[in-house]
Structures are given as C-alpha cells and as structure tokens.
Backbone as JSON, one array per atom type, in Angstrom:
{
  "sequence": "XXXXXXXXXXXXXXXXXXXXXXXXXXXXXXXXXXXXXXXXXXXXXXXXXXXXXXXXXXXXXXXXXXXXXXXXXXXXXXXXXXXXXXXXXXXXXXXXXXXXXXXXXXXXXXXXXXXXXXXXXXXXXXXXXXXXXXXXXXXXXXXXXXXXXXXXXXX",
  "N": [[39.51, -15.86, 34.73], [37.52, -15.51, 36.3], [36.56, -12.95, 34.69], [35.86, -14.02, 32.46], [33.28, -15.74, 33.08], [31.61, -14.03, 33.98], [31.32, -12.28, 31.63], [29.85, -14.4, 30.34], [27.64, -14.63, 31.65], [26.54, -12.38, 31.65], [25.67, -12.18, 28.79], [24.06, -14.41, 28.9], [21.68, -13.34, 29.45], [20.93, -11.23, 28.28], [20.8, -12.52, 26.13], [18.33, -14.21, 26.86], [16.2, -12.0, 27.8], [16.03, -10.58, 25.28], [14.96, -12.56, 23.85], [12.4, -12.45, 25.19], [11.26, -10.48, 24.81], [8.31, -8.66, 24.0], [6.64, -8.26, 20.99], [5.54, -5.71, 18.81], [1.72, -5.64, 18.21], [-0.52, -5.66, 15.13], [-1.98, -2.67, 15.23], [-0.98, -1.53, 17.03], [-0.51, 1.86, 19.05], [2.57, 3.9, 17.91], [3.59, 6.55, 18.28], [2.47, 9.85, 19.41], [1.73, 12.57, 19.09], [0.2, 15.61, 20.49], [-3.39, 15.31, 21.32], [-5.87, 12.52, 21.58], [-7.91, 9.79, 21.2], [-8.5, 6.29, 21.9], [-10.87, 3.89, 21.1], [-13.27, 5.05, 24.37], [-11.14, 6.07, 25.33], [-8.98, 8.77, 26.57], [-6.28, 10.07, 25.55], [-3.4, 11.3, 26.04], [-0.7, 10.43, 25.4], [1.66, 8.02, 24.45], [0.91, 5.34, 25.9], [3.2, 3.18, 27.88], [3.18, 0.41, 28.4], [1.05, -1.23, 26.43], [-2.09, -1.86, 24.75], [-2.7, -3.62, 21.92], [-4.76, -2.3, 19.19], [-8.7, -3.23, 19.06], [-10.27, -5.56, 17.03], [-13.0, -3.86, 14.79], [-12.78, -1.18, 17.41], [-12.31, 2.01, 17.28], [-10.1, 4.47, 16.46], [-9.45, 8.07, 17.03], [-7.71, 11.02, 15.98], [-7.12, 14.3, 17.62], [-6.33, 17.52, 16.94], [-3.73, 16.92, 16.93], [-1.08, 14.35, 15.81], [-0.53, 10.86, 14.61], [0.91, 7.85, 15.31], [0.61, 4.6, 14.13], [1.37, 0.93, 14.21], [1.3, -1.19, 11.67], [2.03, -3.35, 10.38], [5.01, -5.51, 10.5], [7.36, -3.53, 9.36], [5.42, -1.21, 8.55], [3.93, 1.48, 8.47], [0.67, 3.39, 9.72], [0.13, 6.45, 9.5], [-1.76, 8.97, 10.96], [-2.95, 12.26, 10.47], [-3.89, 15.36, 11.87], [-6.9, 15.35, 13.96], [-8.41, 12.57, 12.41], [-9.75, 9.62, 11.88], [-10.14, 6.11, 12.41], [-11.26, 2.79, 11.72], [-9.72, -0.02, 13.19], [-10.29, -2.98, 11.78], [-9.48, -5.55, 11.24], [-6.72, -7.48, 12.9], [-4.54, -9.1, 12.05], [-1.47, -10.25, 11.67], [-1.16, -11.41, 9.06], [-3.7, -10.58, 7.57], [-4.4, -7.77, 7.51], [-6.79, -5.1, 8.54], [-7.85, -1.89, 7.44], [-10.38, 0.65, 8.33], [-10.41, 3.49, 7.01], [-12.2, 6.43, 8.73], [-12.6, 8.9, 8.36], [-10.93, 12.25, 7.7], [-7.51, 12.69, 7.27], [-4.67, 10.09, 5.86], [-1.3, 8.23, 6.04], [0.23, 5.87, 4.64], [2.89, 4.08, 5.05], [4.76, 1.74, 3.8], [7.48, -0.68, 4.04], [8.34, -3.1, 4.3], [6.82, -5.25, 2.61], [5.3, -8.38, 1.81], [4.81, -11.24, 0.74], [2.84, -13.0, 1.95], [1.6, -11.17, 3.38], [-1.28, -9.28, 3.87], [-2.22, -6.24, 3.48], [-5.6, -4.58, 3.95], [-7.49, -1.24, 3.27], [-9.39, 0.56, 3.51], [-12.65, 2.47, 3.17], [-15.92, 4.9, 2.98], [-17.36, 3.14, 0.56], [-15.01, 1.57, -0.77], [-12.23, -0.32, -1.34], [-9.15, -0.65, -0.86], [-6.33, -2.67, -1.67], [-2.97, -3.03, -0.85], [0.03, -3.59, -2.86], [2.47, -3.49, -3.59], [5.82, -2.69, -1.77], [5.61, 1.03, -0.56], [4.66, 4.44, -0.63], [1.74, 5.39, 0.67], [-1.16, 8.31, 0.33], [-4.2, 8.33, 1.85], [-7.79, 10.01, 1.86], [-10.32, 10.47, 3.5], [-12.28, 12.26, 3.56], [-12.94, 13.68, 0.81], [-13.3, 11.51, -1.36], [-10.05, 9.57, -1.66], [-7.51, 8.27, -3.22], [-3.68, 8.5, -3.11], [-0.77, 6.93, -4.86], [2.26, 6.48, -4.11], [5.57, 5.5, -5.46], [4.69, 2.75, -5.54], [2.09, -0.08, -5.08], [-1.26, -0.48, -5.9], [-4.35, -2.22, -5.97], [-7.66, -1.09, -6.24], [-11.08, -1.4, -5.27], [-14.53, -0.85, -5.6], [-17.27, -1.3, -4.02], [-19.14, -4.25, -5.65]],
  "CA": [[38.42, -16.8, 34.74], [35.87, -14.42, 36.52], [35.93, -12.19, 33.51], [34.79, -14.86, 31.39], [32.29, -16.35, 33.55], [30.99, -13.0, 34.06], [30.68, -12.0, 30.17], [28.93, -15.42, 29.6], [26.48, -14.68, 32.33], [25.99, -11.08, 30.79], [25.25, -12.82, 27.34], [22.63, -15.17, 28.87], [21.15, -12.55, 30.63], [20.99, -10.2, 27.41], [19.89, -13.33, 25.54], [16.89, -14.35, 27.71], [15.68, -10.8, 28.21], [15.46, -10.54, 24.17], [13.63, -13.49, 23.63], [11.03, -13.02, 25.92], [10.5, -9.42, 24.67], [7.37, -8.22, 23.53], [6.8, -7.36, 19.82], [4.55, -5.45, 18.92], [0.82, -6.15, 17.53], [-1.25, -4.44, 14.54], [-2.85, -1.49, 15.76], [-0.24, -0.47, 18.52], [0.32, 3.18, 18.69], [3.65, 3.78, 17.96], [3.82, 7.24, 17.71], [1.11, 10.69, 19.59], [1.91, 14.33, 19.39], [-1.28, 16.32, 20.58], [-4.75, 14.05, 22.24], [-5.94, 11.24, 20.47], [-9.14, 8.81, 21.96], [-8.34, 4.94, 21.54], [-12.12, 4.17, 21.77], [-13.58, 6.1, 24.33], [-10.73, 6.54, 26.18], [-8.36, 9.7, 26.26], [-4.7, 9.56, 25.34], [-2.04, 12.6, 25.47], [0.52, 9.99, 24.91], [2.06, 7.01, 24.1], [1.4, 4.3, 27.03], [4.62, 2.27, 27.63], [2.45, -0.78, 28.48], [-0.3, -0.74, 25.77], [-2.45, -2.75, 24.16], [-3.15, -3.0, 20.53], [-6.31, -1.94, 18.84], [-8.96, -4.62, 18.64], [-11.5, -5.1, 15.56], [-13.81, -2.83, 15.82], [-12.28, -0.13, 18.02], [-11.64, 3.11, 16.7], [-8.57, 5.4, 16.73], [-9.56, 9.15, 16.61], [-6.83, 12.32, 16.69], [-7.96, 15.54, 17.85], [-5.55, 18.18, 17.1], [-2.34, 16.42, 16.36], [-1.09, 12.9, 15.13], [-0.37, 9.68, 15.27], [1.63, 6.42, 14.0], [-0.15, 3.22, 14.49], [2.39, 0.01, 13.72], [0.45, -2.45, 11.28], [2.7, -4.94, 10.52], [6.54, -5.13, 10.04], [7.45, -2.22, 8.65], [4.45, -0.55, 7.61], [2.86, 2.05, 9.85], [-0.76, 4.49, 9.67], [0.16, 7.77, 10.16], [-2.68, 10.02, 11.01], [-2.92, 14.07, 10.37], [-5.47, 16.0, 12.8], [-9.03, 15.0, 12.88], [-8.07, 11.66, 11.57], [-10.52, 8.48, 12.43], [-9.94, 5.26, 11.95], [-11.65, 1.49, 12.6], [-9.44, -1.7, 13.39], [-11.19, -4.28, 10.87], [-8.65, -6.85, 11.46], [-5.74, -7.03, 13.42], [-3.4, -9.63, 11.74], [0.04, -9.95, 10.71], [-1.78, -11.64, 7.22], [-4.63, -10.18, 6.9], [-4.88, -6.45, 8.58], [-7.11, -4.47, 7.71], [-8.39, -0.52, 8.4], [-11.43, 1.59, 7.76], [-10.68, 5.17, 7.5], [-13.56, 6.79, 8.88], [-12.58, 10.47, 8.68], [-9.49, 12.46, 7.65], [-6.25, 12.21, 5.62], [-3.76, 9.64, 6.58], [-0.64, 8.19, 4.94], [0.32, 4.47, 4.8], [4.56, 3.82, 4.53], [5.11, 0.51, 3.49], [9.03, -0.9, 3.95], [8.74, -4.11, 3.49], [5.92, -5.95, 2.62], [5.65, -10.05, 2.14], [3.18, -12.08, -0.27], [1.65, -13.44, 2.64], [0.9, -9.91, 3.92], [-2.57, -8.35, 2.93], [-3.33, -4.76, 3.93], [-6.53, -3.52, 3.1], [-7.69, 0.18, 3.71], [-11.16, 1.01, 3.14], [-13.7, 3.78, 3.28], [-16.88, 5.04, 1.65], [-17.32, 2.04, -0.16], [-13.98, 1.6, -1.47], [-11.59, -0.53, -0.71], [-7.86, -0.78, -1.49], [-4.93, -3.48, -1.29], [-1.77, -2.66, -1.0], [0.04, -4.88, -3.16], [4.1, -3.31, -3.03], [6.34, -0.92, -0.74], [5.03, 2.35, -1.16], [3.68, 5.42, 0.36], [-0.22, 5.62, -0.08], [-1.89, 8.83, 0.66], [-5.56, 8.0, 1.49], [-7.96, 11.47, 1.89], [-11.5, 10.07, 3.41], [-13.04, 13.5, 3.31], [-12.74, 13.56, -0.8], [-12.25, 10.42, -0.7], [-9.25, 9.99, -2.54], [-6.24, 7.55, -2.54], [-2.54, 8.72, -4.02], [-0.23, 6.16, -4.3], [3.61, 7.21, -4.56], [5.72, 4.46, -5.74], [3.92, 1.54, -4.81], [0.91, -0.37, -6.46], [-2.67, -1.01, -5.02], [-5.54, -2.45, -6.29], [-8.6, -0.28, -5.75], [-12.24, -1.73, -6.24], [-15.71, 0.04, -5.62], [-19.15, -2.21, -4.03], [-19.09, -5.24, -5.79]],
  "C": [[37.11, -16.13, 35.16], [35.31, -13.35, 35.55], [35.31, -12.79, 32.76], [33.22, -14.98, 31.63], [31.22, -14.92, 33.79], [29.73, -12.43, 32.36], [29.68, -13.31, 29.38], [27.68, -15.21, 30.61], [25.52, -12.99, 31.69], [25.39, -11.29, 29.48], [24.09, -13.77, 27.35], [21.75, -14.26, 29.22], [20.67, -11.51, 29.29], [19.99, -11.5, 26.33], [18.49, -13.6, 25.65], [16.03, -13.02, 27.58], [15.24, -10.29, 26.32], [14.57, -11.67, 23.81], [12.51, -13.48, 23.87], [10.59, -11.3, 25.17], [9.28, -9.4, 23.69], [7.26, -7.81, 22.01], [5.16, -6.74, 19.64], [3.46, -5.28, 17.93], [0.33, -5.54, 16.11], [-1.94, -3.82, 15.36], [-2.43, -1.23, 17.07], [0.3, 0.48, 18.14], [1.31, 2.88, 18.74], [4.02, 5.2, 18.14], [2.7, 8.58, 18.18], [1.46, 11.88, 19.87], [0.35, 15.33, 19.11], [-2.41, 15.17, 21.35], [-5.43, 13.17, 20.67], [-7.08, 10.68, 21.9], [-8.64, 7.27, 21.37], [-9.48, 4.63, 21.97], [-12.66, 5.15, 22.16], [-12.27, 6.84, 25.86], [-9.63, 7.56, 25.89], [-7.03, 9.83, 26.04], [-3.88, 10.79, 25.24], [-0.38, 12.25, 25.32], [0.75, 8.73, 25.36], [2.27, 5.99, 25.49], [2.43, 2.96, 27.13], [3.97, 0.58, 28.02], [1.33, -0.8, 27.55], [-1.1, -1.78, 25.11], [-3.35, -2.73, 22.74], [-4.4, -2.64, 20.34], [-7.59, -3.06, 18.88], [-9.82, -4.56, 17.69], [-12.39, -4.47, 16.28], [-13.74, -1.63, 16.8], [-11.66, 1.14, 16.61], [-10.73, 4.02, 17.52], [-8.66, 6.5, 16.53], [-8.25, 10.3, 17.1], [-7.63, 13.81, 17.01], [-6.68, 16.86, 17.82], [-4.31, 17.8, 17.26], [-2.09, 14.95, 15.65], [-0.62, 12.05, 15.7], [0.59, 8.66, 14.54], [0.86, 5.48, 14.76], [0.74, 2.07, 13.62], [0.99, -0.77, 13.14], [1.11, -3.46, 10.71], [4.18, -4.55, 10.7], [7.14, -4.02, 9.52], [6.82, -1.05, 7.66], [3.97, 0.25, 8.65], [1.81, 2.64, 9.09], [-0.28, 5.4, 9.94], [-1.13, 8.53, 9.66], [-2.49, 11.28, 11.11], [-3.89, 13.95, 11.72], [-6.56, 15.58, 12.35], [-8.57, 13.8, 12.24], [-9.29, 10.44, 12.71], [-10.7, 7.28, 12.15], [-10.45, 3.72, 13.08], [-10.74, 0.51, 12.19], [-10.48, -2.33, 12.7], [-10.78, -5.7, 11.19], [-7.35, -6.76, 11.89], [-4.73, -8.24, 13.27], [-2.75, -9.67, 10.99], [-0.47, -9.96, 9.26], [-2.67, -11.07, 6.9], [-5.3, -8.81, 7.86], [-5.06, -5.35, 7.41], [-8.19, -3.35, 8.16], [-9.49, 0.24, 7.47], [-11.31, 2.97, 8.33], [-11.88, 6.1, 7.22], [-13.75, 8.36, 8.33], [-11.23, 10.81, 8.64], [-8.26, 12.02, 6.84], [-5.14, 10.92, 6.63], [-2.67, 8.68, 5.51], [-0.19, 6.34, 5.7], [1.83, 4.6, 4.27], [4.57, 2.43, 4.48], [6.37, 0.27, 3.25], [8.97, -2.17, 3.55], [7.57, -5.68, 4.13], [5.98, -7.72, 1.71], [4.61, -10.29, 1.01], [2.11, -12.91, 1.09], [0.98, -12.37, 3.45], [-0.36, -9.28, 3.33], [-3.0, -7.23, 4.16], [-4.11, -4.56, 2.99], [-6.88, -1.59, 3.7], [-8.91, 0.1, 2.87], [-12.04, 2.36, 3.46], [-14.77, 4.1, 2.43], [-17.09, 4.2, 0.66], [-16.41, 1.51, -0.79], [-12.96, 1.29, -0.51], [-10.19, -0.62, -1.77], [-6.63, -1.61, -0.8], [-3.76, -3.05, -1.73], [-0.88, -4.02, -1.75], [2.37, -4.61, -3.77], [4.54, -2.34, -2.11], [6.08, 0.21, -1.56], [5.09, 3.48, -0.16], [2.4, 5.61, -0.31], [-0.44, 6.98, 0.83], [-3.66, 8.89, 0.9], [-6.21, 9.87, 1.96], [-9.95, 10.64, 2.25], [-12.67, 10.85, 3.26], [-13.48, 13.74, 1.72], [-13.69, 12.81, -1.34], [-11.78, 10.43, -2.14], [-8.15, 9.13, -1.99], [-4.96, 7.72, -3.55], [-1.86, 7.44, -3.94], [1.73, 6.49, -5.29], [5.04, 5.99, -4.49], [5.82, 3.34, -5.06], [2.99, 1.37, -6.12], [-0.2, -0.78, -5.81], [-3.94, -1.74, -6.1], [-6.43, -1.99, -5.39], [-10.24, -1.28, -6.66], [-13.41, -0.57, -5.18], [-16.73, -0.94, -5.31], [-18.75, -3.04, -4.45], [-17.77, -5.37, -6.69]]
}
C-alpha cells in the first residue's frame, strides 16, 4: 500500500512540475559558443534563467555562434559576425531583420497559422514550408534548400 501511495505521489509531483514549466519564447537563445551581445549587454553563454529578445533588440555574435529558438521547431542559427533585430516576437507572426552576416533558418515543423518573416536590405522573405533557408546579408542573398519562400523587394 505504501508503494502505491508513494508512486501516485511521485506522478503528481512529476505532473505538476511539468505543467507549470516554462516554454520557451521567440527570440530565446538556445544555443552560444564564443561572445555574443544581447543588446548592449555581454554574453559568453547561455543564461539558464533568460529572457527572450524583445522587438527591437538586437542579437550580435562576435567570434562564434548562436541558435536563437523562434517558434516550435524552427531555430536562427548565426555564423560569426552575425547581427540580427527582433521585429516581432510571436508564435504567429515572428519576425527578424538580419542586419549583418550569414545565418541559416531550420524549419521542422511549421503550421498555417505560423508566419516567419526574415528581412534585410529591403527585402523581405516568408517562409512558407519546412526547409533550411540560407540568408547571406552581406551579398545579400537568400538560398533556400528544400523548402519554399516567397521573396518580395520595396513595394
């Protein structure tokens, strides 16, 4: 009888403690090998309490990289030298301006009510299945490796 009562208290206890957990936002690192600035503050790694990006904030690397979670199974990974602005930081409608630098977009599994955009130099691009996108803001230049985007230009 005490084994039971035990394993049902271990099961609420395991229950509760997932529920309440934390998930986590667009534009939370996930991911920092080498220094990185969130804003203007300095980062040599991944704070276990953190708080996502907010519009407007930029994400610069300096000599190594990064993952940045943007929705469900999609992350930002940044190269070196990579710079990037938070535009919008929700589940539906998140959306990044790479300022500077190459960086690659993995897409696992994206939704119809999901809209990433990615932008730069006047040019913006929706992601519009799972993919991998290479964007290149130095170029600028966007690969896209099977996946499908719509790309427009200014108006």
């Amino acid at each position: 009888m005490l084994r039971v009562a035990s394993v049902a208290v271990a099961s609420l206890v395991m229950a509760t403690s997932a529920s309440s957990a934390v998930t986590a936002q667009p534009g939370t690192l996930s991911y920092l090998e080498g220094r990185a600035w969130s804003g203007s503050k300095p980062m040599t790694a991944v704070p276990s309490a953190q708080q996502p990006l907010r519009p407007g904030q930029i994400f610069k690397t300096e000599g190594g990289k990064a993952e940045v979670f943007l929705i469900p199974g999609t992350y930002l990974r940044l190269s070196q030298n990579t710079a990037f602005r938070m535009v919008s930081a929700s589940l539906t409608n998140t959306q990044v301006e790479l300022l500077s630098g190459q960086a690659l977009v993995d897409v696992k599994d994206l939704r119809k009510e999901n809209r990433i955009r990615i932008s730069g130099r006047g040019a913006s691009v929706v992601l519009l299945k799972n993919g991998l996108y290479r964007f290149d803001a130095d170029e600028p230049k966007v690969s896209v490796f099977d996946g499908k985007a719509a790309v427009s230009q200014g108006d």
